[in-house]
N, C-alpha and C positions, 0 to 999 in steps of 0.2 A: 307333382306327385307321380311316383310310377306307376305303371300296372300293379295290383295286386295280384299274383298267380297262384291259381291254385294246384295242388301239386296231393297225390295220390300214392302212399305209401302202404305195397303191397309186402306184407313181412313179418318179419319176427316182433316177440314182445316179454321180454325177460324180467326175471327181477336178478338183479347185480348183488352181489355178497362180497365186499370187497375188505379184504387184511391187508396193512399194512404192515411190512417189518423188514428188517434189516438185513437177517439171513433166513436160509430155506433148512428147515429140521434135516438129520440125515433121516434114513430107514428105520424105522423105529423110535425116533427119538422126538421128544416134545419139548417146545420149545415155547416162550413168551413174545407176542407178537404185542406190535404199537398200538395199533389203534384196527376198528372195526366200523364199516359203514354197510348199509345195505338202503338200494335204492333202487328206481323203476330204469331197465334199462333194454335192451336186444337190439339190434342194429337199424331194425328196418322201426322199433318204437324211438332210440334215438335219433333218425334221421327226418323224422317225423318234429321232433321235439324243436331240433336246432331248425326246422324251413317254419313250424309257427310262428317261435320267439324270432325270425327274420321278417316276420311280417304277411306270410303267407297264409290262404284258407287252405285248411288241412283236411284232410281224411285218412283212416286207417280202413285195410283188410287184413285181417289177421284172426289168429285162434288162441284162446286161453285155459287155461287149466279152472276141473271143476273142483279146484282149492283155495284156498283163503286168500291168497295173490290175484285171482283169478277176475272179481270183482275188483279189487282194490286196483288191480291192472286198469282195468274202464273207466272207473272214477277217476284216475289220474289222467284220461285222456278229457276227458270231461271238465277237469277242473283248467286243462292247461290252453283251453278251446278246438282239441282236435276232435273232430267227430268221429264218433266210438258206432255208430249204427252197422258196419259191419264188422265189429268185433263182437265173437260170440265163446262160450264156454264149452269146451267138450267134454261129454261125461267122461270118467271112467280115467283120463290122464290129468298129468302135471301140468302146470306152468311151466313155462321153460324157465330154466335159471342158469347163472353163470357165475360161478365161483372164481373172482379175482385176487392177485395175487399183487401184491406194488412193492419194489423195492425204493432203498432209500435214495433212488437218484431217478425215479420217473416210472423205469420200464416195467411193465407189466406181463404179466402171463396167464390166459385166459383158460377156461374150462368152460365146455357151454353141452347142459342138457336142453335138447331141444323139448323134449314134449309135446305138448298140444301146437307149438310151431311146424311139429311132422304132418298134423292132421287138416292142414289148408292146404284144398284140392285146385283144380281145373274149374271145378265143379262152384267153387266158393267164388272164383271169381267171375265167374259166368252170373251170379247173383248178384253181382255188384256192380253188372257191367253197364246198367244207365247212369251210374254215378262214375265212373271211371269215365265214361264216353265226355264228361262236362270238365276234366283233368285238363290241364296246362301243359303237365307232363307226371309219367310212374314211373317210381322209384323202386328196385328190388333189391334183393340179399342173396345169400347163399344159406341162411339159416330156416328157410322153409324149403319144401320138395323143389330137386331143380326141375323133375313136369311142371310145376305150377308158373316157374319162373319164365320156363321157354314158353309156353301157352301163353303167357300174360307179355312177352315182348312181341309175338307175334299179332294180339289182340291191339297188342301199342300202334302196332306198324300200318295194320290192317287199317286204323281208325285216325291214321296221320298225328300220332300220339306223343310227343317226346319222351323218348323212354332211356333209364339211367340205370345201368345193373352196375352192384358193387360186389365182385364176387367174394365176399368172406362169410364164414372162413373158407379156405381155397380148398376146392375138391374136384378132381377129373372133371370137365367142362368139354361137352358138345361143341366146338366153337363154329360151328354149321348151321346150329338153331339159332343163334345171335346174330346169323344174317341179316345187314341193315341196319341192326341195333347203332342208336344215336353216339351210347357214350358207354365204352366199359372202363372203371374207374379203380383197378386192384391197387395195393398196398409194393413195395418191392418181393417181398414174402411169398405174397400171394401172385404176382406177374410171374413169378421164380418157378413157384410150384404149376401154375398153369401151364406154362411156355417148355418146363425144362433147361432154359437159359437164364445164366447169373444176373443176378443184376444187385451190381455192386457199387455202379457209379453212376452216374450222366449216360456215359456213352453203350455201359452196358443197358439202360432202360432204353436207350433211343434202339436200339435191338431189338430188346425184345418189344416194342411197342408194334415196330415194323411187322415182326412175326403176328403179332392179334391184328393186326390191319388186314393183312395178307390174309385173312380167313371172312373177311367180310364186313368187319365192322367197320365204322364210319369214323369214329374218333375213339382215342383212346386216351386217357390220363392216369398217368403213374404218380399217388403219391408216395415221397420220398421221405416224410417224416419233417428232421429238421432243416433236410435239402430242398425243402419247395415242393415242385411238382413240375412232371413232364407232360406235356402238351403235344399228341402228335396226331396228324391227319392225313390224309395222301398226299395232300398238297404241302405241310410243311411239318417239321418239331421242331418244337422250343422248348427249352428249359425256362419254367418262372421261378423265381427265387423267391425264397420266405423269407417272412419279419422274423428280427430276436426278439424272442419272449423268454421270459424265467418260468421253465417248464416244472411245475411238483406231480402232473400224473398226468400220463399221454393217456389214459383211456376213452376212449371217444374221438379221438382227434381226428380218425377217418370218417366216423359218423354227423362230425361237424360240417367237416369240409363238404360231406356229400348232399345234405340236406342244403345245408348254405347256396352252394353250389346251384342249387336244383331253382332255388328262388331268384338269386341276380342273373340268371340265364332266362326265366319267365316275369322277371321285369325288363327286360330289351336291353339286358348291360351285356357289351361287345364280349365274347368268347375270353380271349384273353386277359381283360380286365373282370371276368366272373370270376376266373383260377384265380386271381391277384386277391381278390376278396376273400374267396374261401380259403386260401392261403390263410391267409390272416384272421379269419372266423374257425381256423381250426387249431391256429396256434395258439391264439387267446382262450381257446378250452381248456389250454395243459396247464393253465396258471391257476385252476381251481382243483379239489377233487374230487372227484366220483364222473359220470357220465353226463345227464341231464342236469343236475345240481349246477355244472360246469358250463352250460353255453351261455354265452351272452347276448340279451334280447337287443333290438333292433337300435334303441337311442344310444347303450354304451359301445355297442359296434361302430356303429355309426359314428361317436366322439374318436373313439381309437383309429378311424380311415382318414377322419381329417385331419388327424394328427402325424399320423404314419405317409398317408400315400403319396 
């Protein structure tokens, strides 16, 4: 049996509003869309969701709206076994929500009010820090304050922490305060918009990965979507290749990979065979819909690796 690791998910916490449909209305015009889901989602509560259902003891830090989401948020951490103790309600704002958009072939288009995800401080994690201190390794976003985020990798490092930043969505980035950081893990989009360098293929990510190295961090993984993921460290990159899967909604698929990721790394599975997993625990997301409804818990990953690897 492995280690079980426990893995500390400082972040967002949204609820998902997702249409599906075929085309996008013009200006003014209304139109009949397919079908409509709404479900518990935000980045840092999906990355949470997918490192549980892989087997992992959970914890969240995070802030919720004093609206009807707001509890129903906690409960569903509660029912899923992630401890909700420091998730709390803020008067006076929303719950963050994200209004999703799926076309008929996968791809998605996001809208994210942050809300009560604005109002987790320095301050919040500093309250949470003898339970962060018993972490395996913390995980962050980009959808809470980035002070909170540079504060809390710093807290990481200080405490010999594994710590895992997935900058989305992509926004101007200090990448000075990420000094030492373990693992920054963007999207192509998101390396793009960080870097200011394309990255369009293999050799354009192996670029710009070099440029996020060269600023201080330790490792860096670029996922590529249906191309895998890039793997690069001082010492070498690699490109790992994805499994085919029959993709009906990529939403989450980076939040899979990262949670997933975060747990075969704190059970002692070698670097390169974690990406190989979370490869494959983030493509087998895209065969369901919605976010959390989509990840697959530990026994049907586990059939899908021994069949696949």
């Amino acid at each position: 049996m492995p280690k079980r690791p426990r893995i500390a998910v400082v972040g967002s916490a949204n609820i998902d509003l997702t249409t599906f449909t075929n085309q996008f209305p013009k200006p003014g015009e209304t139109i009949f869309a397919e079908k409509f889901d709404l479900g518990f989602g935000g980045k840092g509560a999906n990355q949470a969701v997918a490192a549980r259902l892989c087997g992992a003891e959970v914890f969240m830090v995070a802030r919720v709206g004093s609206d009807l989401f707001g509890p129903a948020t906690i409960e569903n951490f509660r029912k899923l076994g992630i401890d909700p103790t420091h998730v709390k309600q803020v008067e006076g704002l929303s719950s963050g929500v994200a209004p999703i958009f799926v076309e008929a072939n996968g791809q998605n288009r996001i809208l994210v009010v942050k809300g009560a995800n604005d109002a987790l401080t320095p301050a919040d994690v500093d309250a949470a820090a003898e339970t962060l201190k018993t972490a395996d390794c913390i995980v962050l976003q980009f959808e809470i304050p980035l002070e909170t985020v540079y504060y809390t990798v710093v807290f990481a490092h200080k405490h010999d922490i594994r710590c895992i930043v997935n900058p989305a969505p992509a926004q101007p980035v200090d990448l000075g305060a990420l000094k030492d950081l373990d693992y920054f893990v963007p999207n192509e989009s998101e390396a793009e918009a960080i870097t200011g360098m394309p990255v369009k293929n293999i050799d354009d990510a192996k670029k710009c990965a070099g440029k996020l190295l060269s600023a201080g961090i330790r490792r860096v993984i670029i996922t590529l979507g249906a191309n895998g993921s890039l793997l690069a460290s001082r010492e070498c990159c690699e490109h790992v290749p994805p499994f085919p899967v029959k993709s009906v909604d990529s939403t989450g698929a980076g939040d899979a990979f990262i949670g997933s990721f975060a747990v075969f790394l704190g059970e002692g599975v070698p670097e390169r065979d974690a990406v190989r997993r979370a490869n494959l625990y983030a493509g087998l997301s895209t065969t369901g819909v919605g976010t959390q409804k989509s990840f697959f818990d530990r026994a049907r990953f586990d059939h899908e690796w021994a069949a696949r690897s």
